[in-house]
N, C-alpha and C positions, 0 to 999 in steps of 0.2 A: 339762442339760449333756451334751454330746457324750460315751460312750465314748472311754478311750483310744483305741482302736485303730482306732475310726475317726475320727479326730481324726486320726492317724498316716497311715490309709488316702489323709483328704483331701489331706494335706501330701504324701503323695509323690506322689500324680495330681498334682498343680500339679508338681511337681518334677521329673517326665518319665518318670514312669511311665504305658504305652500312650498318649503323646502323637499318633504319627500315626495316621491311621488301617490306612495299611498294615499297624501294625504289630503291631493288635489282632488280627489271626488266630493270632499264637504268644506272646500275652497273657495272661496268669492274670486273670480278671477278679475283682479285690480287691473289690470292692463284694458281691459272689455271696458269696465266698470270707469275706469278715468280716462281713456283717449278715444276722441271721437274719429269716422273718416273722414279724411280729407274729401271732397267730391274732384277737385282740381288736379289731384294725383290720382285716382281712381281707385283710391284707396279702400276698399272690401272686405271685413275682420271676421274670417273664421267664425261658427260660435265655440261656447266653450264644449261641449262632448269632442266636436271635431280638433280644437286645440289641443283637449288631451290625449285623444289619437296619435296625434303627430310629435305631441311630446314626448309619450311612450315607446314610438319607432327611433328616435333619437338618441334618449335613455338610455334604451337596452342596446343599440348599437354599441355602446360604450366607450366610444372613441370623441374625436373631434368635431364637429358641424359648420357648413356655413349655410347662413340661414337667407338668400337671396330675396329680399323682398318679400319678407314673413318675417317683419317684428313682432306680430301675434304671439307668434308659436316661441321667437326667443325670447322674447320679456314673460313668456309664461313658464319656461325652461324652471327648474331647482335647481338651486345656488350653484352646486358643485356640477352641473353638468353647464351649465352656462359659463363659468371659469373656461371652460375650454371650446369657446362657440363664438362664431362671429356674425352678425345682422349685417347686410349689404343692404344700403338702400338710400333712396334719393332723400328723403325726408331728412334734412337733417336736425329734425326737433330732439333726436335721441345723440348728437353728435357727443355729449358728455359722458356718455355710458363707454367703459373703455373697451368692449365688444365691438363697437360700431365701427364701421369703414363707410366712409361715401362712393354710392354707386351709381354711374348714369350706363342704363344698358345701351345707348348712342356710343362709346365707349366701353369696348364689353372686358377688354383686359386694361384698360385704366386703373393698375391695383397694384396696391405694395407687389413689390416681387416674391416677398417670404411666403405670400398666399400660394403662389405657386406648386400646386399637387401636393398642397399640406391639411385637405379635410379627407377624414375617412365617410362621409356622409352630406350630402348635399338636399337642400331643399330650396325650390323656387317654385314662385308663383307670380309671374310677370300681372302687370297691369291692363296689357292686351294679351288680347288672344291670337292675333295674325303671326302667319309664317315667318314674315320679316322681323316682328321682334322674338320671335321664338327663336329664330335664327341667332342672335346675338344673344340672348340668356344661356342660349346650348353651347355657344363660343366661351360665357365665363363657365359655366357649369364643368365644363372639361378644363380649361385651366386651374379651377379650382381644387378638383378630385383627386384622392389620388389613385393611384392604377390599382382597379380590383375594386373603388368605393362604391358607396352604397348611393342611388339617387331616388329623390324622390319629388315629382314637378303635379302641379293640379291645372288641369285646362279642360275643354269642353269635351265630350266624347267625338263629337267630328275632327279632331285634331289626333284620332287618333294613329294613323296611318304617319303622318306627320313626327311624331314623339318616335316609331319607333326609327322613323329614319335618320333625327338629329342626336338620339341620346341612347337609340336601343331601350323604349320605356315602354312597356304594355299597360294594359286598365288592369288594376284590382276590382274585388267585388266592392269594399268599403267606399262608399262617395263624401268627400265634405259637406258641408252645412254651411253653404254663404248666407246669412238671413238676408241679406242688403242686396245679391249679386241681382238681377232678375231673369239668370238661366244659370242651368247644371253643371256644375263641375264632376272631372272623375280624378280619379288620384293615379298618376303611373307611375311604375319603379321599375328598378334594372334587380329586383330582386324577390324572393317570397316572401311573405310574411304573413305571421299565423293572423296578428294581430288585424288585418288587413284584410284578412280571407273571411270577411264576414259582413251582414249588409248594416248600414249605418241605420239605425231606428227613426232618427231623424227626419230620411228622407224614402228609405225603402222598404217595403214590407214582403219584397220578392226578388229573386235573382234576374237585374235588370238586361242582364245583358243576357238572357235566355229568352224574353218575351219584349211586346213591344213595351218603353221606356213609360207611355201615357197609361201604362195599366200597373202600372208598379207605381210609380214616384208617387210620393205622400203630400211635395211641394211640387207643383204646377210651376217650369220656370217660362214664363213668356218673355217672347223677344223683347228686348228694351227697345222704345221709340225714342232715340236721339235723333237730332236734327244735325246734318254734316257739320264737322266742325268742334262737335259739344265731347268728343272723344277729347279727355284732359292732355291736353300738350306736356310731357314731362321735360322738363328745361325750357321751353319753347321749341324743341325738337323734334319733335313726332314727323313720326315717317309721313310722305306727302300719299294721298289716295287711299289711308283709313278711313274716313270718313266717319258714319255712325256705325258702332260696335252690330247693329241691330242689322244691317246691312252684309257684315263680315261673316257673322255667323250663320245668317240665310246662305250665305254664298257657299262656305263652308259644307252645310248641310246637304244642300245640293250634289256637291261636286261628289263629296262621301259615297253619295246615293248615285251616283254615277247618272244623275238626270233625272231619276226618276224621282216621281210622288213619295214626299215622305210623310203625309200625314191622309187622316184621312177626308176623303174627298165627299164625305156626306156632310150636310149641313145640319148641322148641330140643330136639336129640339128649342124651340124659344124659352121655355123654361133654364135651360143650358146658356142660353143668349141672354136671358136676365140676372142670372145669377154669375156670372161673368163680367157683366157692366158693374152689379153691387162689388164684385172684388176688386175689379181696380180701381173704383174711387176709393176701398179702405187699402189699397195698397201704395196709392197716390198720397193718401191719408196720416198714412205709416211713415212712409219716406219723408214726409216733408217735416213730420213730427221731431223725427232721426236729425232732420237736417237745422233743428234750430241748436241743438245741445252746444257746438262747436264756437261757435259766432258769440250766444252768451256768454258762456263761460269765459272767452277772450275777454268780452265787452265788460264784463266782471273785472278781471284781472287788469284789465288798462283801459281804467276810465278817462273817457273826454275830460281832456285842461278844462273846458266849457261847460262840461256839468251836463252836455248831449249823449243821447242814447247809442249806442252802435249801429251807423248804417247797415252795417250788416247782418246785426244781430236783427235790427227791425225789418230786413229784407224778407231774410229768411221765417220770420215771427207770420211776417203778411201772407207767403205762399202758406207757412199753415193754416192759419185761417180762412184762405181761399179756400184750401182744400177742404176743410169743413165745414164751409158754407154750402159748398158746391155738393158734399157728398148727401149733407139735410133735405138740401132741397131736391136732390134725388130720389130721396127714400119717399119724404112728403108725396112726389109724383107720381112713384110705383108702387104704395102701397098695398094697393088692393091688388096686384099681379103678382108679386113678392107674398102675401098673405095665402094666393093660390099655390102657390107654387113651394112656398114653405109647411102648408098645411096647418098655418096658423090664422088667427084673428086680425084684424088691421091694426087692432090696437097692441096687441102683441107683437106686431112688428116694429111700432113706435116706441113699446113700453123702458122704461128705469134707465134710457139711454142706452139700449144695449149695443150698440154699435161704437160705442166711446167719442161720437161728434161731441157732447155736450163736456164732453171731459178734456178734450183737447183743445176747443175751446177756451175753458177754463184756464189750461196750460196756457196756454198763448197771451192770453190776457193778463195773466201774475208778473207775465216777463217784462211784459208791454212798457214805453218810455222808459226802460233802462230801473223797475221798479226792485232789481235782486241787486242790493248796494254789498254784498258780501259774500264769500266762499260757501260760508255754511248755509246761508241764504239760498245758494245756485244750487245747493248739493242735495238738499231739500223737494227742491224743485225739479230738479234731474233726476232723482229717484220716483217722483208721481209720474213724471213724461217717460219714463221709460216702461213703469209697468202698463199703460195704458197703451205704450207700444206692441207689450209681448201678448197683452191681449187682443189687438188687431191681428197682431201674424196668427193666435190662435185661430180666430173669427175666417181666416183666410184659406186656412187648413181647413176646416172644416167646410167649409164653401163650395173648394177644390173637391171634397169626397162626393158632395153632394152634386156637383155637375157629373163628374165623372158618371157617378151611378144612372143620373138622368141619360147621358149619353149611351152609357150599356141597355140600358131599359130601351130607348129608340132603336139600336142597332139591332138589337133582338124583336125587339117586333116588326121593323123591317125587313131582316131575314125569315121570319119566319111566317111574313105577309107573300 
């Protein structure tokens, strides 16, 4: 069964909420704003500049879409081009929406028959990135299309060699904006596009694929550390020898590189090394913030016969607070080397909570023993926890420019030692 509230969310999109497309630039995008990710489906939501990208190549395609595992982008669709669109995907929290088909890529043409070469446009974005299930998204992707359509799939740039041999897909210049993912996407298509041929502001401030990617990108995506295993089983299915995504894409990277070094092989200034430690506890920080909204809001919606808090909700409450414990007492530790290295005072590195621990905190503790007994309550609440998110991802950008720079600074004086 659908959530309320997206139930609600669906019925006022049809109802002329950001119907044109004009009019999504001063649009709250409701789908962002009310569905959280899944982590057990690996579930990863576009932001909104990048959903309007993708909605606009759709759009003006003018034709039919199916949208493979990118309900983002179709529940952000305007009315009348979703009329003629279909969401493939496993989740079936949207199964009321009469666009929806259920989809296990274990089963890659498991599908009405009428789907059959009946979209003029295709869009996927699998939940791994390995060959093997690329291999099966590309198996529906072709029975989906129809001859002559238009595709358009986002995967890492080492997959690139890969795309063009299951789908015929190259890289555009434009990149998506995963806020959540913790490495880069690039977007490839079997087609041009103007809209496309340009760099996403988000993530690029230079043409990434003319120069090295670490001198461009604006987001730093580091490998994610999963532990074998923590790759989300979708159905219980997952192919055997995935292991951690962290793992795949090293290999990935590698083999691209045909062996060779692909990063570089000086050791980064300690200045560069502290300020690296500070981003990922606020990026540790971030995630785990992200990670309570979901679990609440359930635990809101379907409260304990017993009058008990949400195991889960209080699970997920405790790693934030870990994580805020853990990132204080960090700063506490490095102040004075963090103060060097920022060119500030110690106290100014401590000051007004500029790092948003005490704010998140805060968050954690409002939710604490199940204490948001209502919607408007939780909704409340999910609007502070989320701005104190988008202010960490700031904090983290800017972080990022700042290592960078340190790193240029040492490479140059090095070379020129």
């Amino acid at each position: 069964q659908v959530h309320a509230s997206r139930a609600k969310f669906a019925l006022s999109a049809r109802g002329g909420t950001c119907v044109r497309l004009a009019d999504m630039v001063g649009c709250e995008n409701e789908f962002l704003k009310e569905t959280g990710e899944r982590s057990d489906l690996n579930q990863y939501w576009y932001s909104r500049p990048t959903i309007d990208a993708l909605v606009a190549e759709i759009v003006q395609s003018g034709g039919s879409a199916a949208l493979v595992s990118t309900p983002s982008v179709y529940f952000s669709l305007p009315e009348d081009a979703r009329q003629r669109c279909k969401v493939l995907d496993y989740d079936r929290q949207w199964e009321s929406d009469p666009g929806y088909v259920f989809y296990d890529f274990n089963a890659p043409v498991d599908l009405p028959p009428e789907l059959r070469g009946a979209f003029d446009f295709v869009l996927v974005d699998p939940p791994f990135i390995t060959h093997e299930v690329w291999t099966k998204y590309a198996e529906t992707t072709r029975f989906l299309v129809r001859e002559g359509g238009r595709i358009l799939c986002t995967t890492i740039n080492e997959n690139d060699g890969m795309m063009q041999e299951l789908l015929g897909t190259t890289p555009v210049l434009f990149r998506p904006s995963i806020p959540n993912l913790v490495y880069q996407y690039s977007v490839y298509t079997n087609y041009s596009s103007e809209g496309l041929a340009r760099l996403n502001p988000e993530i690029d401030d230079c043409d990434w694929r003319a120069v090295e990617p670490k001198q461009c990108a604006k987001q730093e995506r580091s490998l994610p550390t999963l532990l074998p295993g923590e790759s989300a089983a979708i159905g219980g299915k997952l192919p055997a020898g995935l292991g951690a995504e962290a793992a795949v894409v090293a290999a990935l990277a590698a083999e691209a590189a045909g062996g060779s070094e692909v990063i570089d092989a000086r050791a980064p200034p300690p200045g560069a090394v502290l300020l690296t430690e500070l981003r990922e506890r606020l990026g540790c920080l971030k995630r785990t913030t992200e990670a309570v909204f979901v679990p609440v809001q359930q635990g809101v919606r379907r409260p304990s016969a017993v009058g008990r808090p949400s195991p889960a909700a209080e699970r997920a409450l405790d790693a934030a607070d870990v994580a805020a414990l853990d990132a204080r007492e960090w700063l506490v530790g490095h102040r004075a080397e963090l103060a060097a290295v920022l060119g500030e005072t110690e106290e100014a590195v401590l000051a007004s909570d500029r790092w948003r621990i005490e704010a998140v905190l805060g968050v954690v503790s409002a939710a604490k023993g199940g204490a948001l007994k209502d919607m408007t309550a939780y909704q409340e609440w999910a609007n502070i926890g989320r701005e104190h998110s988008v202010e960490l991802f700031k904090m983290s950008s800017s972080l990022l420019d700042r290592i960078k720079a340190l790193k240029r600074e040492a490479a140059a004086a090095a070379d020129g030692a």
